[in-house]
Structure formats: structure tokens, C-alpha cells
N, C-alpha and C positions, 0 to 999 in steps of 0.2 A: 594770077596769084595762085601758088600750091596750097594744097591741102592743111598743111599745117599750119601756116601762116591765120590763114582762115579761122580756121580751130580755136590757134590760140584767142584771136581776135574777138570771136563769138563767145567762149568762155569767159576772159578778162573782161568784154563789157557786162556779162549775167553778172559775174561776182564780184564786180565794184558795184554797177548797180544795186544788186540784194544788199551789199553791206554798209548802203546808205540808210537800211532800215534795222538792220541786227542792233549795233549798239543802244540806239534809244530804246528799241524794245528791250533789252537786258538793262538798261540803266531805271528807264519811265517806269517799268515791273516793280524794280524796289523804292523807286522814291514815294509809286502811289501807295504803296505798302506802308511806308513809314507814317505817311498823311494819315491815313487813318486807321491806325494803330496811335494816333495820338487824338484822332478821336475818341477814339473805345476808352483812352484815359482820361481825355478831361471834360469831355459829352460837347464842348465848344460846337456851336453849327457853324463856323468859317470853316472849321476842319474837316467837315462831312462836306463842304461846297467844293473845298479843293481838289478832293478825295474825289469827287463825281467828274469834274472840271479837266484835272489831268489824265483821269483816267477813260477818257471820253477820247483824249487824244491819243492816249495809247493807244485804244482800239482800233483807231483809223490807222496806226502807222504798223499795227500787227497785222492786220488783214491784208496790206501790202504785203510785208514782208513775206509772208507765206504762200504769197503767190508767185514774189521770183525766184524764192528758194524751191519749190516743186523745176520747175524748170532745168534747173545747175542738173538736178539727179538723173532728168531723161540724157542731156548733152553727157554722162560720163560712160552709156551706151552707144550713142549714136553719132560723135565726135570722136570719143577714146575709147575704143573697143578693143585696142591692144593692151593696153592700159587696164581697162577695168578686167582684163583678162590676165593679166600679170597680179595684180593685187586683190585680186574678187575676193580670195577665199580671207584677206585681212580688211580689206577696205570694208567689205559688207558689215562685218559686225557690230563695228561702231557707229554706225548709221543706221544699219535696223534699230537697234536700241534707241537711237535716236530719236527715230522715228513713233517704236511701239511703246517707248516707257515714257522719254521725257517730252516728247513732243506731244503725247495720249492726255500727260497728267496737265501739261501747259494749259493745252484745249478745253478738257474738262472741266477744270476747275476756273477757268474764264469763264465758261458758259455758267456754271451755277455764281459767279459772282456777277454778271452782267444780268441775272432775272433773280438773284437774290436780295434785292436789299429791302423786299419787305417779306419776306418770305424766312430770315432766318435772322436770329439773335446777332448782335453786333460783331459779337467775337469771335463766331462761326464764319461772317462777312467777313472781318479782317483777315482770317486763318485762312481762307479762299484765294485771297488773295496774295497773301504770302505763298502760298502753296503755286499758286500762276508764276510769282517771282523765281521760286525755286527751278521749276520746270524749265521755265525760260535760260536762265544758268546751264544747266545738266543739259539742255539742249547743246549750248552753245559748246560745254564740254566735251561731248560725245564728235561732234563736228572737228574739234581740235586733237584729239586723241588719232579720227582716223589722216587730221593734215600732219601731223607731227609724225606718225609714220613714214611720209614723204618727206619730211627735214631730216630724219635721223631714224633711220629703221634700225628696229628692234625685235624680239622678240619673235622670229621666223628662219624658215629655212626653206633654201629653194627646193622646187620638184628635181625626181631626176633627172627629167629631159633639161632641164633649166628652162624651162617655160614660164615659169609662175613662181608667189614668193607661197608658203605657206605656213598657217598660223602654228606657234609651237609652243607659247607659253603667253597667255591672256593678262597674264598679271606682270610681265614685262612693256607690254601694250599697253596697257592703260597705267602703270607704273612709269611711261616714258621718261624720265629728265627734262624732256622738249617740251611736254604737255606742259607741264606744273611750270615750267619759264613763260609760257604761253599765256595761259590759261590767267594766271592775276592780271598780264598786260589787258586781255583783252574786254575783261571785267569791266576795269577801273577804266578803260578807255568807253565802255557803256554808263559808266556813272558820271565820267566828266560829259560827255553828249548829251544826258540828260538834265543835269547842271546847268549847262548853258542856254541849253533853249528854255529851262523856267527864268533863266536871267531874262531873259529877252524879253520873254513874252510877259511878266510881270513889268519890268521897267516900261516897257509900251504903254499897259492900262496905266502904270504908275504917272507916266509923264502924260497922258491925256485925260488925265484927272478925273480917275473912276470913280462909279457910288460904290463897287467893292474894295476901296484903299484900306481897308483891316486887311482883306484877307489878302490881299495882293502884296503887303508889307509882311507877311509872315510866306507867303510863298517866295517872296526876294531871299529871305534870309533862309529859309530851309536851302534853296535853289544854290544860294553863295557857298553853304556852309558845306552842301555837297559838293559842289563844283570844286570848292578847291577841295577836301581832302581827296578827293576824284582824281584832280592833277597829282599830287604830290604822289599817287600810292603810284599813278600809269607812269613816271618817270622814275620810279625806284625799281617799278618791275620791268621798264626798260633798259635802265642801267645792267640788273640784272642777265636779261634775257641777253644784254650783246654782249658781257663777260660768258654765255653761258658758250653764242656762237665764237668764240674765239677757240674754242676745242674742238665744235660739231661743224662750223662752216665758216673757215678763217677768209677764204674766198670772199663771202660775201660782205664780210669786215674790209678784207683791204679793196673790195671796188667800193666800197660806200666812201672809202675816206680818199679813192683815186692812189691810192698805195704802189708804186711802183716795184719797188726795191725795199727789201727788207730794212727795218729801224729799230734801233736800240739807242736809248729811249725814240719812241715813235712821234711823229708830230701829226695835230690835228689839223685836218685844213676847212680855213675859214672861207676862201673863196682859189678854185683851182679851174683852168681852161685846160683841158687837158687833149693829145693826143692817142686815141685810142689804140691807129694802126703800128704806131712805134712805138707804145706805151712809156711816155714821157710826159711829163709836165712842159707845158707852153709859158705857162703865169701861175703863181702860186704864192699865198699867204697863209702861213702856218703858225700855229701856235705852237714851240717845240716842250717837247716831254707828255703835251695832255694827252693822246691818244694813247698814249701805256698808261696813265693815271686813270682812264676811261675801263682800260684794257684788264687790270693789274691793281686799281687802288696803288698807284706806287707811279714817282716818273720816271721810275726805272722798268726794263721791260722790254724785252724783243716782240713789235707783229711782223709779220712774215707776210713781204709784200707780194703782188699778182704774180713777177715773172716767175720768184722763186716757187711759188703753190701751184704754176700750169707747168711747170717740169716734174713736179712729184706727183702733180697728178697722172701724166703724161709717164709717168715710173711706174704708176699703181691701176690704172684704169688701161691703160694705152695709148696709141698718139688720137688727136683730135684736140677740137679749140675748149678747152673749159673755161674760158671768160666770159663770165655775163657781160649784159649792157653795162659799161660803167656808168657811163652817164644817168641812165637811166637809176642805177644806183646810189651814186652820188646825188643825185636832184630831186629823190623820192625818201631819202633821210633827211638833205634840209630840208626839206618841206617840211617833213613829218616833227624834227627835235624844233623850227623856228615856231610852228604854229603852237608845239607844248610849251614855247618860251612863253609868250604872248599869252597863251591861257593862265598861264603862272601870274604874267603883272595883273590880267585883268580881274581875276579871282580877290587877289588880294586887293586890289582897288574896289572892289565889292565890299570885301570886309572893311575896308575903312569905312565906308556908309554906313553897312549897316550899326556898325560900334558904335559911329557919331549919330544914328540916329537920323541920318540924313537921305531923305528920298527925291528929296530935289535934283531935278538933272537938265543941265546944259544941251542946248542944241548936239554938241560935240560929243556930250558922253551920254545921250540918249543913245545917237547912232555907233560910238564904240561898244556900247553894251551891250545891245542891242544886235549887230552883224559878228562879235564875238561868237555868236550860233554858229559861225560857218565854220570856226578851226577845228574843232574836233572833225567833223567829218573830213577835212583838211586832212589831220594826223591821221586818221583811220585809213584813209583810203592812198594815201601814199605809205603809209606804214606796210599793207598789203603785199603794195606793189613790188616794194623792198623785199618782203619775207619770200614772194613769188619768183619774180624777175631776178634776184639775188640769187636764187638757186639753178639757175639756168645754168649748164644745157641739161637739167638733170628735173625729169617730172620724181621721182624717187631714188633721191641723192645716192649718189654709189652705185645704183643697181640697173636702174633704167632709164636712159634719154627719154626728153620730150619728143625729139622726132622718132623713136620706136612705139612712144602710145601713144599716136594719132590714127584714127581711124583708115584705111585703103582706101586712096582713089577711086579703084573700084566700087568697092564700099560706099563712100558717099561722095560724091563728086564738089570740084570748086564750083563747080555754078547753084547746086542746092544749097550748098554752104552759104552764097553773096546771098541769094534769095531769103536765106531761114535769118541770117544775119538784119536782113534789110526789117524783113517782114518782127524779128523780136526788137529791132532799134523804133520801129513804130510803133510798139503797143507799149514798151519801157517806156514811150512820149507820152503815150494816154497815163497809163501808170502813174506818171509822177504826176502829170498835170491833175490827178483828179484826187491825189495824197494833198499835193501844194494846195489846193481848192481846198478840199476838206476842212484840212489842217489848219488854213489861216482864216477860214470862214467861223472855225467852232474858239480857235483863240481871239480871233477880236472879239466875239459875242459875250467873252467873260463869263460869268457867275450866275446864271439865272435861276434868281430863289422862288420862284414857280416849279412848282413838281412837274 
């Protein structure tokens, strides 16, 4: 196996991995927030339990986090070192900041809420913790800021040698178009993951009929009431975001939809077997006009399908293949829009309950409620793969290939590669194993009104 291959291999598992723990941490941030900010207002002690409860699981699933995110940063030296050599002088910035502002303020202000709660006035406690939520955010910003330079660079200009990109105006960078389409998707996609797991893990105590069923029936309905506006706002800003790529990366539009040949009006496809080496359709069911309705708000609508977009690239770039994995396209957007469907019915099926007042649940819709935890990380984690694998062959769209910022042979070999590969797929095993342990040990435990 070559070098790059590897690379990629080793990267895409750190950063699906890490980003099984980013959303809850951005979503858990503010829900615990809002818990007890509704304590500080109504003094209720359910609200102080919950507040302690979920935020207990926060902690465990941040203290992961932060250890496979350390990681991703060593590999963009020691995998990509053409790469981090091409974009050092723009990638770096947003990731020190990252690093020295909002990562600094995350930390800090965790640790005085995690030994504050007798130690400081109420509102001081909840303002700490807002203040962790906020961090948590701006982290995740800052981390988007320096990826949306690789969807759509801005705000630079090459060295003379054409070596390197370099930074020329801060406020086009962090002004990106790409960030701010980004940036709400990937929010609300941390509010619907935290949503779902309070569904879960309350409907559980709920259905194994706990002594905490107060607070377990207000954390249903906090958990519902977030989950769906969570849903609703992550499929508005995806809507968005793929109207936005239809100007920045029409590519990765018509491999999602298997787009051959350009269409006016465009149709969507429901289920497509397709041939990649001849690029044709095998079998194809399409819905005609929605993919310009998608594209356009309108069923009217030219997208511009693969063959036509690898001849103008092929005009503009040079010769070579710019077709990403279709497939791998195509089957990382169902993924991603059937699991948003799904969290849509089951949200709203939530709200029925809690309207009617109803916490009674069926064998059938304990366990639908209940494994509904897994679509978000579902959508999250093929949504990645999309925004990733979509922009192939291109690590920084227009400017630089993926197989140019891989590190040299020389450099680091395939068989350190298999070795470092094998040796982080082994502790990523302990990792999770001892999140999942935690995690499900301090959630069945409930509500313990012992100090």
C-alpha cells in the first residue's frame, strides 16, 4: 500500500473518530447551560439534579474529545508535511487561536465550574458555564474557518516561487461565505446529538420506572423540545449549505446526486446503481424537477452534471481525473439527509407525548426512542465524509492535490504508516470502550440526591 493511501486512511479514522465526540460536546455545553440557568430562576432542586446529571456526562465525553483531537494536529506534520507546508502561514492561525483563546477559555472555565458549586453564587455557577458553552462553539469555529479554507480559499496569495499559499487579508478568512454555511450546519448538528441522547437516556429511566420520574419527565421534554428545533434549524442550514456548494463545488453536487450529464430542470435521485468507469446510470429512479427545487428554490434550473464539470476543469486546472468517489458520495448523502429524515419523524413523535402528557412507552417505542441516539452521529459522520471525500482530488480546492500534501516516502514510510495506523486503531478501541463504560455506567445510575 503507498503512502498516501495510508495517510489518508489514518487521518479519516482520527477524524471520524474525534467527531463522534465534537457534536455532543457543542450540543451537551448548551443544553447543560440552559438546565441550570432554569435553576438560578425557579431555585427547583430537579433542576440543580439535572444540571449535575448531564453535566457529569459531559465531562466524560470532553475529556475524550480532547484527546483525539490532540492527535489530528501532530498527523498534519507528520502525514502532511507538504501540505502543512503549502498552507502553514494560513492554516496556523486559526488553529492557534483555537487553540490559545477558545480552547484556553473552554478549559478554564470548566475547571472553575467543575469545583465551583459551593464555592460561588448561583449565577456566577451558571455564567461558567455558559461561558464553557460559548468556548466550546468558537472552538469549533475556529476549526471551521481554517477547513473552509480548503473548500474555498480566500483571502491569500501565493509566494513567488509558488511554494506556499500566503495570508493577505484575515478578515476575508475568517469572513469566508463557506465558514458562516458551515458553521450553523454544524451547531445545530451538536444540538440535535444532544437532543437525542437526553431522549434516550431519559425514556430508559422513564420506562424502567424511576424514583427520579419528575425530573426524568422534564428532562424528556427539555431533551424533545431541543432535539427537534436542533433538527429543523440542521436541515435549513443544509439546505442552505448545498445551494451555497452549487457555485463553490458543483462537483460535489452532481456526484452526490450521480449527475451524469447536465439537466434542466435537474432530477433527484431516489435510488441509482450506477457506473462509475463509463459514467452512466445502470438503474435509476428519479424524481424529475426536485434537484433544481433543491438547487434553485425553483423546478426550473440548470446543474451541470460530472462529464460537463471534468472537461472545464480539465480547461482550468489541466488534464487529470477530478471525479471524486461517486459512490462513496452518493451513499454518504443518503445516509446523512435519510437519518435527518428519521430524526424529523421521531422528534415530532416525541412532541406528541409530551403534549399529551404521555410517558408511557411500548416495548417498540422504548427501543425506537431510545437507538434514535445513533442517527445523529449517522448524519454527522457521513455528512463529513461528503464535505471530505466530495472534494477529492483536491486537499485545498483549486490549489493543491491530495497526492501533493502527503508526506515523502522518504519521509515517513508505508510500513510506519500500517504500524502507527494499527497501534492508534488500538487505543481509539480502549478510548471508546472506556467513554461507552463511563458513559453508560453514570446514565443508568440516574440522579443521586446524595452530595
Amino acid at each position: 500500500m503507498d503512502t498516501l493511501f495510508l495517510a489518508k486512511l489514518q487521518f479519516g479514522m482520527t477524524s471520524v473518530f474525534h467527531f463522534f465526540f465534537v457534536p455532543l460536546t457543542l450540543g451537551l455545553s448548551i443544553f447543560t447551560a440552559i438546565l441550570e440557568t432554569a435553576w438560578v430562576r425557579t431555585g427547583k432542586e430537579k433542576y440543580r439534579q439535572l444540571t449535575r446529571f448531564w453535566g457529569h456526562l459531559f465531562l466524560i465525553n470532553f475529556a475524550v474529545g480532547v484527546v483525539t483531537g490532540i492527535v489530528m494536529e501532530f498527523q498534519f506534520g507528520m502525514n502532511w508535511s507538504q501540505y502543512s507546508r503549502f498552507v502553514g502561514d494560513i492554516f496556523g492561525v486559526p488553529l492557534a487561536i483555537e487553540a490559545l483563546l477558545a480552547f484556553f477559555i473552554e478549559s478554564t472555565f470548566l475547571g472553575i465550574w467543575v469545583f465551583g458549586w459551593d464555592r460561588l453564587s448561583k449565577k456566577l455557577h451558571a455564567a461558567a458555564i455558559w461561558i464553557v458553552a460559548l468556548g466550546s462553539n468558537l472552538s469549533a469555529l475556529w476549526i471551521l474557518v481554517a477547513n473552509s479554507f480548503m473548500q474555498a480559499p480566500t483571502g491569500f496569495r501565493m509566494s513567488a516561487d509558488g511554494a506556499r499559499a500566503e495570508m493577505t487579508d484575515f478578515g476575508a478568512l475568517l469572513f469566508n461565505p463557506h465558514v458562516w454555511k458551515q458553521f450553523p450546519h454544524v451547531l445545530s448538528g451538536g444540538i440535535v446529538t444532544a437532543g437525542f441522547l437526553v431522549i434516550a437516556i431519559s425514556v430508559w429511566h422513564l420506562a424502567k420506572g424511576t424514583k427520579d420520574r419528575d425530573a426524568f419527565i422534564t428532562s424528556m421534554k427539555f431533551g424533545t423540545i431541543y432535539a427537534f428545533i436542533g433538527t429543523i434549524l440542521v436541515t435549513l442550514a443544509g439546505h442552505t449549505q448545498m445551494q451555497h456548494l452549487m457555485t463553490t463545488q458543483p462537483m460535489k453536487v452532481a456526484a452526490a446526486e450521480a449527475l451524469w450529464e447536465s439537466e434542466n430542470p435537474a432530477s433527484f435521485s431516489l435510488f441509482t446503481v450506477g457506473d462509475e468507469e463509463n459514467l452512466k446510470d445502470v438503474f435509476s429512479i428519479r424524481l424529475p424537477g426536485m434537484l433544481s427545487f433543491l438547487a434553485y428554490n425553483s423546478f426550473e434550473g440548470e446543474v451541470t452534471g460530472i462529464k460537463e464539470l471534468q472537461k472545464e476543469y480539465e480547461e482550468t486546472y489541466g488534464p487529470g481525473n477530478y471525479i471524486p468517489s461517486v459512490i462513496t458520495a452518493y451513499w454518504s448523502f443518503r445516509f446523512m439527509v435519510g437519518a435527518g429524515t428519521l430524526m424529523l419523524l421521531v422528534s415530532v413523535l416525541g412532541l406528541v407525548k409530551i403534549i399529551r402528557e404521555n410517558y408511557d412507552f411500548s416495548p417498540f417505542m422504548k427501543k425506537l426512542f431510545f437507538w434514535s441516539f445513533l442517527l445523529p452521529w449517522i448524519a454527522n459522520s457521513t455528512g463529513w465524509i461528503l464535505a471530505e471525500m466530495g472534494r477529492q482530488p483536491w486537499i485545498v480546492f483549486g490549489l493543491l492535490k491530495t497526492e501533493q500534501g502527503v508526506s515523502p516516502a522518504s519521509v515517513v514510510s508505508s510500513g510506519e504508516l500500517m504500524v502507527s495506523i494499527a497501534s492508534f486503531f488500538l487505543v481509539y478501541l480502549m478510548l471508546a470502550a472506556t467513554d461507552l463504560f463511563l458513559m453508560r455506567k453514570y446514565a443508568m445510575a440516574g440522579i443521586d440526591h446524595e452530595e
